[in-house]
C-alpha positions in Angstrom: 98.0 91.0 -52.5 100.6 93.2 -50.9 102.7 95.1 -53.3 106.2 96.8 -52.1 107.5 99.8 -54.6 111.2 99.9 -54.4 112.2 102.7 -56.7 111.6 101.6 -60.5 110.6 98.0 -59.4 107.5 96.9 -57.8 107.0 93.4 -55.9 103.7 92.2 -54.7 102.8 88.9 -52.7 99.9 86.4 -52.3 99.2 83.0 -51.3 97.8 80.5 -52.9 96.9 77.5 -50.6 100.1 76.6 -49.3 102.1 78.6 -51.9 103.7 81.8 -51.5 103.6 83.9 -54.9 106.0 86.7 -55.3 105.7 88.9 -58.1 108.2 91.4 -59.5 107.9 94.0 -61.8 110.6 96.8 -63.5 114.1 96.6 -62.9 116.0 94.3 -60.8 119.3 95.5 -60.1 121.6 96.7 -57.1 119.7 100.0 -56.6 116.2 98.3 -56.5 117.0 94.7 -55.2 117.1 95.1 -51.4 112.7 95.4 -51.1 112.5 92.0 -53.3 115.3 90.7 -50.9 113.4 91.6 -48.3 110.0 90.2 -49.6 111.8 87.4 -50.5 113.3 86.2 -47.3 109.6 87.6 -45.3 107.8 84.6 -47.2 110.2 81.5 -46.7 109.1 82.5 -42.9 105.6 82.5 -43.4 105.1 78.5 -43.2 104.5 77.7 -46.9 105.3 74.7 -48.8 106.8 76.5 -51.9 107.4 79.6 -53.1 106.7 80.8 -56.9 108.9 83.5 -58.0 107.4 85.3 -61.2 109.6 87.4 -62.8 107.9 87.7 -66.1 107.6 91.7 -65.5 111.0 92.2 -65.4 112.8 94.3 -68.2 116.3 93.9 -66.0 118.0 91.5 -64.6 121.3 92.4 -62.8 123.7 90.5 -60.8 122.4 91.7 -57.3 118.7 89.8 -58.5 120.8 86.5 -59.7 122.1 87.2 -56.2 118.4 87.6 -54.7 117.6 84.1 -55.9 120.9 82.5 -55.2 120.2 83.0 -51.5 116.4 82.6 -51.7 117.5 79.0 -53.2 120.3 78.5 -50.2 117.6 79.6 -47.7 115.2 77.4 -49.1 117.5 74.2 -48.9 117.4 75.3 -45.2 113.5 75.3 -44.3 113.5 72.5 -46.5 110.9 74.8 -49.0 110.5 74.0 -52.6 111.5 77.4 -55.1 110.2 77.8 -58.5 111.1 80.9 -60.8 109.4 81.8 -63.6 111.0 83.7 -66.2 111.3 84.5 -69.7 114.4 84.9 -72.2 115.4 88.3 -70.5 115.4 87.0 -66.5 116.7 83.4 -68.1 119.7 84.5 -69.5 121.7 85.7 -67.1 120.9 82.5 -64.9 121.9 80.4 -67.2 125.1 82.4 -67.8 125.9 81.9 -63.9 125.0 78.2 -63.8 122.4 78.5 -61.1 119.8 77.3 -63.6 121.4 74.0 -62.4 119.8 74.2 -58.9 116.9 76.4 -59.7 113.2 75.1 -60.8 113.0 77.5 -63.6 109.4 77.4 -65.2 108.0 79.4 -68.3 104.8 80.5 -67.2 103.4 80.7 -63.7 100.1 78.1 -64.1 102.9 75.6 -64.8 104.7 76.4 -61.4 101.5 76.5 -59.3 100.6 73.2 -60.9 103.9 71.6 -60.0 104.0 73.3 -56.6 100.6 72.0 -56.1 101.2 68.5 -57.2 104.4 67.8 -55.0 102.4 69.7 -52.1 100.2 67.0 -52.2 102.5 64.1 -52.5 104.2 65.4 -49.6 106.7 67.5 -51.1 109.8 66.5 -53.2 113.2 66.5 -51.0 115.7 69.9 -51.0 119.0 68.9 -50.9 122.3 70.7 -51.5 122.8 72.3 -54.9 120.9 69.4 -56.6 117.7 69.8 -58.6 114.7 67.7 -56.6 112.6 65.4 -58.8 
């Protein structure tokens, strides 16, 4: 696991099969964002078939992380990857008030995203298109 501190927020990342996990921990907001940006757009290069973004750690959310996501989702539509985020009440809130919960795969716990990720990898993958949630 690699793990990238970015002044009170930490992100670490691991693969798991064809999955790319990214964990992030602390505060998300537009002092500590650009290292999980950065993680972030480093693993929808690395060949994968998903990526898993847990965000369970995270005690704030701000705009500049519903940002993060927002063009990890665009990029994603892109390399034609498959994005699940997994989040509690704190993360989910404020992507629900923004409306991107509409175009994200938003999962409660990160066993269910693996397991989804895992079964779509196997039937091939589900199709990414526009601002549309895949099957």
């Amino acid at each position: 696991m690699n793990e990238v501190p970015s002044g009170i927020a930490s992100v670490a990342t691991e693969r798991v099969a064809n999955i790319a996990v990214v964990r992030a921990s602390g505060e998300l907001d537009g002092t500590t964002v650009e290292g999980f940006s950065k993680v972030l757009d480093r693993v929808v290069i690395d060949s994968v078939a998903a990526v898993v973004v847990d965000l369970t750690e995270v005690v704030f959310f701000g705009s500049a992380g519903v940002s993060a996501l927002l063009q990890l989702h665009q990029t994603s539509i892109q390399r034609r990857l498959r994005v699940y985020v997994v989040c509690g009440p704190l993360v989910r809130r404020p992507i629900q008030l923004t409306g991107i919960d509409r175009v994200l795969r938003l999962r409660d716990s990160l066993e269910d995203a693996l397991r989804e990720a895992d079964v779509e990898d196997s039937r091939g993958g589900a199709e990414v298109t526009g601002l549309h949630r895949s099957p």
